[in-house]
C-alpha positions as protocol buffer text, in pm:
chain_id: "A"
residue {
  index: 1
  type: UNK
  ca { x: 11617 y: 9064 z: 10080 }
}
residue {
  index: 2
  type: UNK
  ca { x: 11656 y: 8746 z: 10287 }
}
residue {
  index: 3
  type: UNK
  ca { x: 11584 y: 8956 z: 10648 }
}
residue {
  index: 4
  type: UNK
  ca { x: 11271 y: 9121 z: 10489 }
}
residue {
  index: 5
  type: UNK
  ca { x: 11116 y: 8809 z: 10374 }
}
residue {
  index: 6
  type: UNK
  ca { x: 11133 y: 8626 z: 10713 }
}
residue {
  index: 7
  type: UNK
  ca { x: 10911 y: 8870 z: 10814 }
}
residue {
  index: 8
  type: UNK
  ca { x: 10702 y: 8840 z: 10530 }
}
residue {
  index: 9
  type: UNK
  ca { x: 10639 y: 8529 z: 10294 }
}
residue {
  index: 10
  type: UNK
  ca { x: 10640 y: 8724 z: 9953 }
}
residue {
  index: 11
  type: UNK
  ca { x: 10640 y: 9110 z: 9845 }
}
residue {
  index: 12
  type: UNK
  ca { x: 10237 y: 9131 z: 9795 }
}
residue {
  index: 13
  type: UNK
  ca { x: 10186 y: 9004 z: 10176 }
}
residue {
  index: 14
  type: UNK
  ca { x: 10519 y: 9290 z: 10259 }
}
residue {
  index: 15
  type: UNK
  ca { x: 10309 y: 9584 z: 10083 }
}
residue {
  index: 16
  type: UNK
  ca { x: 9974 y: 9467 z: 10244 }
}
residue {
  index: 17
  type: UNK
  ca { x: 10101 y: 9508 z: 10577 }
}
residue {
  index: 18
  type: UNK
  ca { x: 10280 y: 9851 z: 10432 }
}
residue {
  index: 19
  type: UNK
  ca { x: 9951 y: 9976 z: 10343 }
}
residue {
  index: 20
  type: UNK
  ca { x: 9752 y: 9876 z: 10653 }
}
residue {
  index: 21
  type: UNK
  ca { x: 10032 y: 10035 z: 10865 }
}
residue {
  index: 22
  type: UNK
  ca { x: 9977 y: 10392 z: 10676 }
}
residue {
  index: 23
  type: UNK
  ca { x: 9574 y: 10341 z: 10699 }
}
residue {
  index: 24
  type: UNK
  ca { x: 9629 y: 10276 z: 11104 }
}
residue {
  index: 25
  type: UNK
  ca { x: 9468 y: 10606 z: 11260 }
}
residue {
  index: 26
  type: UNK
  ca { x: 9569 y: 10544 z: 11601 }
}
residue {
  index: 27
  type: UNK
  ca { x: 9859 y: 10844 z: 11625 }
}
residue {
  index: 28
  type: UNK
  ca { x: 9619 y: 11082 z: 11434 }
}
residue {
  index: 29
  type: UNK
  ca { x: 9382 y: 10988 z: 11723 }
}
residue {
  index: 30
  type: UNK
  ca { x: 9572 y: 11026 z: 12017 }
}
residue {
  index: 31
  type: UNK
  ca { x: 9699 y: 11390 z: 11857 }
}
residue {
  index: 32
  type: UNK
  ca { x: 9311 y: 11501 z: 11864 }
}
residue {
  index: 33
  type: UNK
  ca { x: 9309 y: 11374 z: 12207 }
}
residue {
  index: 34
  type: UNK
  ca { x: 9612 y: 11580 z: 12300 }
}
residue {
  index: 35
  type: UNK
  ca { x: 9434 y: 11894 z: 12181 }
}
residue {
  index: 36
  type: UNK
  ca { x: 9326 y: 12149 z: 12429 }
}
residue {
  index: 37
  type: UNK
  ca { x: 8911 y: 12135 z: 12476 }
}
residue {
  index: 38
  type: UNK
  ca { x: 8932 y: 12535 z: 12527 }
}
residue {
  index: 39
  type: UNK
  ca { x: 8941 y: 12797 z: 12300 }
}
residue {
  index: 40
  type: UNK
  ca { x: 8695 y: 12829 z: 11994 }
}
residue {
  index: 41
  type: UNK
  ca { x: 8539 y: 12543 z: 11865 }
}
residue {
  index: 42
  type: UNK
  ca { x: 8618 y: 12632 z: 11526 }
}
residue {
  index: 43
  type: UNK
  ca { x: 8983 y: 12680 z: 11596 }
}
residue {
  index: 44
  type: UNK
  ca { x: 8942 y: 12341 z: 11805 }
}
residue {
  index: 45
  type: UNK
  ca { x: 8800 y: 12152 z: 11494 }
}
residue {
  index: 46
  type: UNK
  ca { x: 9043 y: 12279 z: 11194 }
}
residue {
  index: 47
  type: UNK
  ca { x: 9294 y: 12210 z: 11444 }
}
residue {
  index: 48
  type: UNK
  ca { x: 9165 y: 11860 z: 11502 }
}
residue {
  index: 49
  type: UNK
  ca { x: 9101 y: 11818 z: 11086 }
}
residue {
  index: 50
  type: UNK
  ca { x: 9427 y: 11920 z: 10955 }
}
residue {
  index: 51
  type: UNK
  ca { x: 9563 y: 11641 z: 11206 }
}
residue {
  index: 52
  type: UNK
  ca { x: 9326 y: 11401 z: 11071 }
}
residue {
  index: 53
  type: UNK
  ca { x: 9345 y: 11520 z: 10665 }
}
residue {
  index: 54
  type: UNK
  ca { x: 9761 y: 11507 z: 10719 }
}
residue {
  index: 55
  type: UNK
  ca { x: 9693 y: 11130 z: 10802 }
}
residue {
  index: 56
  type: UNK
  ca { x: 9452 y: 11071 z: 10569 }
}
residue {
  index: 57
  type: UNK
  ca { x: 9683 y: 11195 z: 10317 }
}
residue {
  index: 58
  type: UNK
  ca { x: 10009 y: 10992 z: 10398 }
}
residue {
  index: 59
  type: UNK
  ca { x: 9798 y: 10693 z: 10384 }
}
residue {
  index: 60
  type: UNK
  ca { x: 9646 y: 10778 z: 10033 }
}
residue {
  index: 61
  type: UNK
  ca { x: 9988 y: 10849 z: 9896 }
}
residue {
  index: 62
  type: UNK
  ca { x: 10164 y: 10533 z: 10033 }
}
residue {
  index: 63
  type: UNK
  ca { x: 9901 y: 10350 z: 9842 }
}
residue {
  index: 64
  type: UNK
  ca { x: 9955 y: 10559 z: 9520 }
}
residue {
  index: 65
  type: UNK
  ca { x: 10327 y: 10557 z: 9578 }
}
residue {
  index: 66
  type: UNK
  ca { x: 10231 y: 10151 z: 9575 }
}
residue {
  index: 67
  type: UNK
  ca { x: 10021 y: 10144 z: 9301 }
}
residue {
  index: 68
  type: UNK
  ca { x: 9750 y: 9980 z: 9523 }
}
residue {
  index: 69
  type: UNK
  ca { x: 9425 y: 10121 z: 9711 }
}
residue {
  index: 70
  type: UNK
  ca { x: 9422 y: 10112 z: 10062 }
}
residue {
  index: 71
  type: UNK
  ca { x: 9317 y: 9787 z: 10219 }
}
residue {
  index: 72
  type: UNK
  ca { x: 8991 y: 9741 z: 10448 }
}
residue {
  index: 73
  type: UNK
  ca { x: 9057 y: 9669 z: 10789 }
}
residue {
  index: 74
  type: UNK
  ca { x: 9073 y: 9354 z: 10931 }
}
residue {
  index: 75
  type: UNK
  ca { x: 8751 y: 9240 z: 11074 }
}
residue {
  index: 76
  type: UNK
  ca { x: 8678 y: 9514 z: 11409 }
}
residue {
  index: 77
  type: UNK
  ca { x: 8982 y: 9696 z: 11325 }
}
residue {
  index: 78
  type: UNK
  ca { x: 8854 y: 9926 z: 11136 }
}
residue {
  index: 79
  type: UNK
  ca { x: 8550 y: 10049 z: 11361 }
}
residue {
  index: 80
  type: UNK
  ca { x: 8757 y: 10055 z: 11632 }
}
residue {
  index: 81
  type: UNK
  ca { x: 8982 y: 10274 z: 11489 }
}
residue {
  index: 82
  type: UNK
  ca { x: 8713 y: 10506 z: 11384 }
}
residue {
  index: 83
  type: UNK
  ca { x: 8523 y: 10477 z: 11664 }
}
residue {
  index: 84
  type: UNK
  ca { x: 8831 y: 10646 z: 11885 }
}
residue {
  index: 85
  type: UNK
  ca { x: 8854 y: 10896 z: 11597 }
}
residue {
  index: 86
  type: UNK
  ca { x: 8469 y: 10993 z: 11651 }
}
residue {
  index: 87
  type: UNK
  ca { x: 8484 y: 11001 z: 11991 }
}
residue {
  index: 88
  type: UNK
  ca { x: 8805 y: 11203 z: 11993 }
}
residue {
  index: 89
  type: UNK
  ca { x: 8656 y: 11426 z: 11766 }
}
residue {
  index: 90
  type: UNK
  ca { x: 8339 y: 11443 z: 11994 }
}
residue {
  index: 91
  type: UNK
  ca { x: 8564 y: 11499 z: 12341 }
}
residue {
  index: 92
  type: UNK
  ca { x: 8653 y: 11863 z: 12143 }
}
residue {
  index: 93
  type: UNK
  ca { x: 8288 y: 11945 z: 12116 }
}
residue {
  index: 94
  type: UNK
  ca { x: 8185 y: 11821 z: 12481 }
}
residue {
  index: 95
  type: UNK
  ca { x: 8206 y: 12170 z: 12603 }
}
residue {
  index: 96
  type: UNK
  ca { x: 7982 y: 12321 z: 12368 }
}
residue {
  index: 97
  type: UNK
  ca { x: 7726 y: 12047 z: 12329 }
}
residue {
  index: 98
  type: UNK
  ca { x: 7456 y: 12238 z: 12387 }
}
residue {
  index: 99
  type: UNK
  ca { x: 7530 y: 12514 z: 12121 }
}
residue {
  index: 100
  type: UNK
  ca { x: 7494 y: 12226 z: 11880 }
}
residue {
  index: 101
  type: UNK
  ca { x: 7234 y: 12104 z: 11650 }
}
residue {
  index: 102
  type: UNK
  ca { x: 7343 y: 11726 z: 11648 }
}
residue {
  index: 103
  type: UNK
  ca { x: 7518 y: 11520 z: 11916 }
}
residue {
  index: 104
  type: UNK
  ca { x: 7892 y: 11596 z: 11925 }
}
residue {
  index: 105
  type: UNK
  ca { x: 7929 y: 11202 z: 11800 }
}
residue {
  index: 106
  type: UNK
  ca { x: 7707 y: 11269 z: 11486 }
}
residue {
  index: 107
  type: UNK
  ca { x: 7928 y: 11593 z: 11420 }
}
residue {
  index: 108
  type: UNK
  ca { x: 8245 y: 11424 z: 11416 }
}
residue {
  index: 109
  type: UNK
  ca { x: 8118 y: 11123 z: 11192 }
}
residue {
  index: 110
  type: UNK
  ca { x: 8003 y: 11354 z: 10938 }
}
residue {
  index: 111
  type: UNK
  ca { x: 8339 y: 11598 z: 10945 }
}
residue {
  index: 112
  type: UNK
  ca { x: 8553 y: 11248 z: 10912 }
}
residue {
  index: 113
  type: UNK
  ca { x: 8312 y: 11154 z: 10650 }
}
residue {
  index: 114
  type: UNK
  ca { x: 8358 y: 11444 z: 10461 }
}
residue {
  index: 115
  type: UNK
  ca { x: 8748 y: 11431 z: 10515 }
}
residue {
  index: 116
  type: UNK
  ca { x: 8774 y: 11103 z: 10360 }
}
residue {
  index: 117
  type: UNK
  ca { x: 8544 y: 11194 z: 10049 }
}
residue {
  index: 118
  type: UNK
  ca { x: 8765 y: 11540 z: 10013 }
}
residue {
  index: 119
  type: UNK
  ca { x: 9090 y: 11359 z: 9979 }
}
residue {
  index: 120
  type: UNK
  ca { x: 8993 y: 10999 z: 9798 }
}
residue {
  index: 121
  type: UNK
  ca { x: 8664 y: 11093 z: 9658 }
}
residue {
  index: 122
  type: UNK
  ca { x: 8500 y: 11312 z: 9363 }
}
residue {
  index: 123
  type: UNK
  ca { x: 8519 y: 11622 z: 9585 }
}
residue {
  index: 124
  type: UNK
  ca { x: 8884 y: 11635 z: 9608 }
}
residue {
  index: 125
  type: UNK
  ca { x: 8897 y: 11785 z: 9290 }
}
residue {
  index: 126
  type: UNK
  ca { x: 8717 y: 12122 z: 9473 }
}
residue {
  index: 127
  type: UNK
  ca { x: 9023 y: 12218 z: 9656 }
}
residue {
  index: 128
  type: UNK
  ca { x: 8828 y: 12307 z: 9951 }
}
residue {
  index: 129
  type: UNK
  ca { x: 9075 y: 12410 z: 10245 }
}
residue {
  index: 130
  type: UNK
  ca { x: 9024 y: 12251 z: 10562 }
}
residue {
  index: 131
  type: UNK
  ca { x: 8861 y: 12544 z: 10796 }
}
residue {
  index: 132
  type: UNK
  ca { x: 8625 y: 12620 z: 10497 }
}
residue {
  index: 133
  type: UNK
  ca { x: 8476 y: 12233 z: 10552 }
}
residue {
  index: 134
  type: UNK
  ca { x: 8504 y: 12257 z: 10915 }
}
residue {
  index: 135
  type: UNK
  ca { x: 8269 y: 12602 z: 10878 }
}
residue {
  index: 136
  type: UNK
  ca { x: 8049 y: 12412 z: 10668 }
}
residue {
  index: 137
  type: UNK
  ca { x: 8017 y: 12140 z: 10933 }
}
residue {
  index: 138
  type: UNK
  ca { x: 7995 y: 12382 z: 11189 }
}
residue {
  index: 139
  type: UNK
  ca { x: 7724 y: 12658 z: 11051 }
}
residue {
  index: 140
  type: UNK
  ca { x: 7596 y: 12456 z: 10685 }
}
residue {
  index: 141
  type: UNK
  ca { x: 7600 y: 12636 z: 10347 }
}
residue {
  index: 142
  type: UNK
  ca { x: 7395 y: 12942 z: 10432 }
}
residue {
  index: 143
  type: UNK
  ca { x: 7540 y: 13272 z: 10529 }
}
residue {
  index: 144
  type: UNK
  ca { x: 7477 y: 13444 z: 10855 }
}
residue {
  index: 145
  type: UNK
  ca { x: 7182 y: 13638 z: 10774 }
}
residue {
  index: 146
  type: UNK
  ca { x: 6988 y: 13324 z: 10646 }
}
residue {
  index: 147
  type: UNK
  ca { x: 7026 y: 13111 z: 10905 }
}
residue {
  index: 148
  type: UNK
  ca { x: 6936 y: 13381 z: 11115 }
}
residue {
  index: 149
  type: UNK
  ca { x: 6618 y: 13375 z: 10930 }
}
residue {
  index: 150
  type: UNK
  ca { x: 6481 y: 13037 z: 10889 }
}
């Protein structure tokens, strides 16, 4: 007890820093960044999202497990982090930008979005598996043949 309080000054400042160590995204990051850019983009992106949805769920169950919700970042720590995170997320998508819709950078925002709101939001109760919301992200809610025909 003595060594773990000279590194902290009292168990609520020792479970903070817990908590902001789990919500750190840098590994996540640099395992999207590690990814190969060829191959199918699809296969790219679940690839990429189960990395990301593994570390957003360690984080949320740390702060369960703690009985606390996950802290915001400290002041620029937090865009930072998600800024590497977008633009990791983008780098996979670089090769195909011009079979998308939406800047690579706007794709990734809104499949980290979405991410976040499936594990510690209302939509985590739809059980959606990971390369279903990446197909979503990727081709929106209507089948083949409508897209084909708006």
């Amino acid at each position: 007890e003595g060594t773990v309080f000279r590194a902290s000054a009292d168990k609520d400042e020792l479970l903070n820093e817990c908590l902001f160590e789990a919500r750190r995204m840098e590994q996540a990051t640099e395992q999207v960044r590690a990814l190969p850019v060829e191959g199918e983009l699809r296969e790219r992106l679940v690839a990429a999202a189960e990395i990301m949805q593994s570390h957003i769920a360690r984080a949320g169950a740390v702060a369960a497990a703690l009985g606390r919700r996950l802290p915001t970042a400290p002041e620029g720590e937090g865009d930072a982090a998600f800024t590497a995170a977008r633009d990791a997320l983008a780098a996979l998508m670089e090769p195909e930008r011009d079979r998308l819709n939406h800047p690579p950078e706007t794709v990734a925002v809104l499949l980290i979005g979405l991410l976040f709101e499936r594990t510690v939001g209302p939509a985590a109760v739809l059980e959606l598996p990971v390369h279903d919301l990446v197909s979503v992200v990727l081709h929106g809610a209507l089948t083949p043949d409508e897209r084909n025909d708006r």
